[in-house]
Structures are given as structure tokens and as C-alpha cells.
N, C-alpha and C positions, 0 to 999 in steps of 0.2 A: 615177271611172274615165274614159280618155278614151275620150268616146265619139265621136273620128276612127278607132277601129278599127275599125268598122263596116266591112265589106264588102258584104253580103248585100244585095240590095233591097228595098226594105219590101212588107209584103202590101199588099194593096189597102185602103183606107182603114184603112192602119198611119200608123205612124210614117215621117216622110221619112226619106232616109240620113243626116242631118247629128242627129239626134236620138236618145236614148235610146229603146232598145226598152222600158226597165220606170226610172220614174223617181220614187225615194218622197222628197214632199217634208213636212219636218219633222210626221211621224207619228208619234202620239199613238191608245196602247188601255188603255183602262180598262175591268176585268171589276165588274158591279154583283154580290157575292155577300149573302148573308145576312151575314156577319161584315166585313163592309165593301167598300172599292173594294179592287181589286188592279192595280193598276197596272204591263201588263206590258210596254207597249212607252213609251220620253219621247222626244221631236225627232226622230226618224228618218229623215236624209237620205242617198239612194244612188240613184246612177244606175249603172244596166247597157248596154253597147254588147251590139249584135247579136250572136248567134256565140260571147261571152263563157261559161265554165264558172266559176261563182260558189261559193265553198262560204261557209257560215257557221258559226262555231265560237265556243262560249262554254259558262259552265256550262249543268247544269241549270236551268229554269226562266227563264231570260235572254231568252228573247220568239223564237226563233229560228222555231220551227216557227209560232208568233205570225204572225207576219211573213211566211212563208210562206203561209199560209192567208187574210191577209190581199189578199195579192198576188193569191190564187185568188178573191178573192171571198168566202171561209167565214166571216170575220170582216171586220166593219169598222169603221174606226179612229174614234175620239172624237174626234181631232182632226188635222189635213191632210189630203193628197191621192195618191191613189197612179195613176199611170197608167201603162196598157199599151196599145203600140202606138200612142199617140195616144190613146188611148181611156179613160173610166171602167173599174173592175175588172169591174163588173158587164155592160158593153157587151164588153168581152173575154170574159167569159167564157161568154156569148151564141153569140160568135161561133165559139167552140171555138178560142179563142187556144193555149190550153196544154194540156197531158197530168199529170195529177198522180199520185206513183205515193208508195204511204204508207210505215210503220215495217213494218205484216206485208205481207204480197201479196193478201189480202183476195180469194182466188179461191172462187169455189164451188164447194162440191167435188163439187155434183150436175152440173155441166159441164164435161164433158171442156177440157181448155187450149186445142185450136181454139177452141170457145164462149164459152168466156170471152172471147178475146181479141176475140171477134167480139162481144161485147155492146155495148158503144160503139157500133158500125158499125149492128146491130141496130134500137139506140135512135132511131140519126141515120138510118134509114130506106134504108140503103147497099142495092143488090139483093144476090140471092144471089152472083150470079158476082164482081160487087165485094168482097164482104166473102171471099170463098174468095181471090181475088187478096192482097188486104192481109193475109189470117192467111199466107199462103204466105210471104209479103215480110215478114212479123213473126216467124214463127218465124223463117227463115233468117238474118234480123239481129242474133238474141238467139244464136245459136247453138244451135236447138231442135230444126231437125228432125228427124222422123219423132216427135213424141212429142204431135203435134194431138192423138191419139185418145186419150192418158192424161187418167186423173183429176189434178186438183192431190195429192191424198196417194198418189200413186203417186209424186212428184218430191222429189229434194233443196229444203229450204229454197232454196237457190241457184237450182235452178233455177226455183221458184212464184215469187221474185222476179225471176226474167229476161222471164217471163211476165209479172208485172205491167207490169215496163217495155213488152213488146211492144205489152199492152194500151192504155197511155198512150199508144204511140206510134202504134195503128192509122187516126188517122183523122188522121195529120201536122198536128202540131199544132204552133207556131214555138219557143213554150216549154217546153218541161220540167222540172217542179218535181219535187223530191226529197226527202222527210223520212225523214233518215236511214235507205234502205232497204237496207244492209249491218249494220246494229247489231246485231242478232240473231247473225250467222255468224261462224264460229270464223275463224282467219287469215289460212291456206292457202286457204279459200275465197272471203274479202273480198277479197286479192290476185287471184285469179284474175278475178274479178269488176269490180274496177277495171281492171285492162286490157281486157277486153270495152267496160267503157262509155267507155274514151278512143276507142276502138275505134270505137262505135256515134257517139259527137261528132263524128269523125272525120268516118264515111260521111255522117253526118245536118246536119250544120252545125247541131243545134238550138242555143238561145241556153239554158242550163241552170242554174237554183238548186239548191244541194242544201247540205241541212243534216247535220250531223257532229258527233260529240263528240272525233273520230279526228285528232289532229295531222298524222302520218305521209299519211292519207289525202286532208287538207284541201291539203298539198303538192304532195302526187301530182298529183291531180288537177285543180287548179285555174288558173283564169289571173290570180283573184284571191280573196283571201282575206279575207273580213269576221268583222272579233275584234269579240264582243259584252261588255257587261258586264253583272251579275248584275244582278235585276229592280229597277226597273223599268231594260227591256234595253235600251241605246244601242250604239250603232256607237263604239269607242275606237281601231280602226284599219284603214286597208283596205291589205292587201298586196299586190304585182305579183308573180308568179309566171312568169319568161318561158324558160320550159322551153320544147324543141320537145314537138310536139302529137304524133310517135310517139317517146315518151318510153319507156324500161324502167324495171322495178322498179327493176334494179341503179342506179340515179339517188338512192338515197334514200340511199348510202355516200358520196355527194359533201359537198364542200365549201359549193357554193352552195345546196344544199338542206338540210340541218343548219342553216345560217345561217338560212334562213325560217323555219325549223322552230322556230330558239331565239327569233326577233323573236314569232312568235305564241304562243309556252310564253309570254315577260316579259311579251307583254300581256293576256297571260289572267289571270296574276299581277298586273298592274299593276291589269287591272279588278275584282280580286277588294275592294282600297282604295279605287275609286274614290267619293267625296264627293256621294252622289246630293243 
């Protein structure tokens, strides 16, 4: 990716602007189980510009969320190097570089959606009138409010997951990771859902991974597209996406988006052959 697209300026002992904000070079994970190694990420090279909304799409099992959690710090690789911001993963995620928001919404349901969202803030020691400010500024962002005082199983799936995202985002964090947190919701609501978070990229300028099984989706939304192949996972193509950023649905009946559409179907197909 060219990372002259960078606009944004770097946080304070980040990344300069002529730099990749997240740069994984030739990475390598190996899982040690009882029935042998499993081998789920091989050479792993990609650089992300600042501000970039990244999706990754490949089979099952292809190292995606791998990779992602990697990035987070959760996992770490057998072999290369991953940095962010300038930094080790683990010095990133120290620093509270990113916000990571999962597959379920992971909210407790003995704390109202205000609480929840305010746990992070909580953790990080924020005062009270602070962390009331940022839940205020997170629901309004998600499009939540008045619903602080609900329990999680008072809310649509859609909305526990709008909530997760506010939570990831309460304490403005540069990055925001994504493992596939639409996969669960029916269509009508995944739709409704991706325009919200072009929406929230928009306001937030965050720099965004997010992981997908959804072709349609990984179009929609992205500025570029990383096709994985089955395990062990490699990068087989990275697509440019240069939609404008308030884009509509009605974009996915075009010509130019069907065309990305069918370049990442062939190379999901291509990777399914590929010669590990």
C-alpha cells in the first residue's frame, strides 16, 4: 500500500508521516499442539498508511483473525517482526495504540451499556466526569442514545455490537481492529450497520483492520482489500478500492465495484490451488 497517503500526524513517539502506521514484515506463526505444529500464518508482508480502512478476506482458517490478534499483541509470531506506530506490538499495546472489538460484543450483562462502555476508561483510571463525557460522545457516535441505562439483553445483536465498537473507541485509540463483528447479523441489519461504521471512519479518521468472510462487504467498505490463502495463510493479493468515503449501498450495482468484487471471488479461487 502507498504509504504517501498518509495524511494524519503521528501520535507522539509514533510513527513519522512518511511511515507506515502498522508494518508486518515477512511473518511467520506456528501453533505447538499435541498432534503437531500448525502452521497458520508463512512470510507475511503488509504495510498500512495512516487513515487506511483494511478489510482481510479469505477462507476459514487462513490466519486472518491470526493476524489480527497478532497485530493486537494476543499472539506472537515464530518468526518476523510486526510494528506499530514505530513501536513493538507489545509497546503499542501498552500504550493503548488500538481498540479491538471481537466476533460477539462480549458485554456484561450485569452492566448497563453506559458501564460497559465505561470499563476501559474505569480500568485506565479516567475520573468520573471524564468517563460520563466519553460514554456521552460514544453512544452519540454509535447512534445509541438514550439507551446508557439498558442492559446488553435489552438490545438488538446490532445494537450490543454498536456498543462494543463505542467501547473500543472510548478512550481514542489510533487503531481499530475488527474480527468480523457483523458475521453474526442477518442483512438488512449488516447493511445498515456498514454505513454507520463508513460513517464513524469518516468522523474518527481511525486507521481500521477488519476481518470478513463477506465479499460484498470487504468492497463496500474498504480502501483496500487483503485476499488470504488457506492455511498456512499468506497475502495472494492486495486490492485498491478507490470509492469516495461517503459512498452508498446503491454502489455495489456499479460496474467498477462488481469488477473488485469478481478480482477478489478469482483470488479466493486462485488461493484455494495455491502450492504451499
Amino acid at each position: 500500500m502507498d504509504t504517501a497517503s498518509m495524511t494524519r500526524p503521528a501520535a507522539e513517539g509514533g510513527s513519522a508521516p512518511n511511515e507506515p502506521v502498522i508494518e508486518v514484515s515477512d511473518v511467520s506463526l506456528r501453533f505447538d499442539t499435541r498432534d503437531g505444529p500448525v502452521h497458520a500464518l508463512a512470510h507475511v508482508n503488509l504495510k498500512v498508511a495512516r487513515g487506511e480502512f483494511v478489510s482481510f478476506i479469505g477462507p476459514s482458517g487462513c490466519g486472518k483473525t491470526t493476524l489480527l490478534r497478532a497485530v493486537a499483541d494476543l499472539e506472537t509470531p515464530t518468526e518476523g517482526d510486526i510494528r506499530v506506530e514505530g513501536m513493538s506490538t507489545e509497546e503499542a499495546r501498552l500504550k493503548r495504540r488500538y481498540g479491538y472489538v471481537f466476533q460477539a460484543p462480549a458485554l456484561y450483562p450485569w452492566r448497563t451499556v453506559a458501564r460497559n462502555i465505561a470499563l476501559p476508561l474505569e480500568i485506565m483510571g479516567f475520573s468520573k466526569a471524564e468517563r460520563e463525557e466519553r460514554v456521552r460522545k460514544g453512544l452519540e457516535l454509535v447512534n445509541l442514545e438514550g439507551f446508557g441505562a439498558k442492559f446488553p439483553w435489552q438490545l438488538s445483536g446490532g445494537m450490543q455490537q454498536r456498543a462494543s465498537i463505542a467501547r473500543a473507541l472510548s478512550f481514542d485509540p489510533d487503531i481499530l481492529l475488527m474480527d468480523e463483528p457483523f458475521g453474526a447479523l442477518d442483512e438488512i441489519v449488516r447493511d445498515m450497520l456498514n454505513q454507520q461504521l463508513l460513517r464513524l471512519w469518516e468522523v474518527t479518521g481511525k486507521t481500521v483492520l477488519f476481518v470478513t468472510h463477506s465479499i460484498p462487504e470487504a468492497v463496500f467498505l474498504s480502501t483496500h482489500i487483503v485476499v488470504m490463502s488457506p492455511r498456512p495463510g499468506r497475502i495472494t493479493d492486495v486490492i485498491t478500492c478507490d470509492f469516495p468515503r461517503d459512498r452508498q449501498l446503491e454502489i455495489r450495482e456499479t460496474p467498477e465495484f462488481l469488477a473488485i468484487a469478481n478480482r477478489v471471488r478469482h483470488g479466493l479461487r486462485a488461493g484455494h490451488s495455491y502450492d504451499a
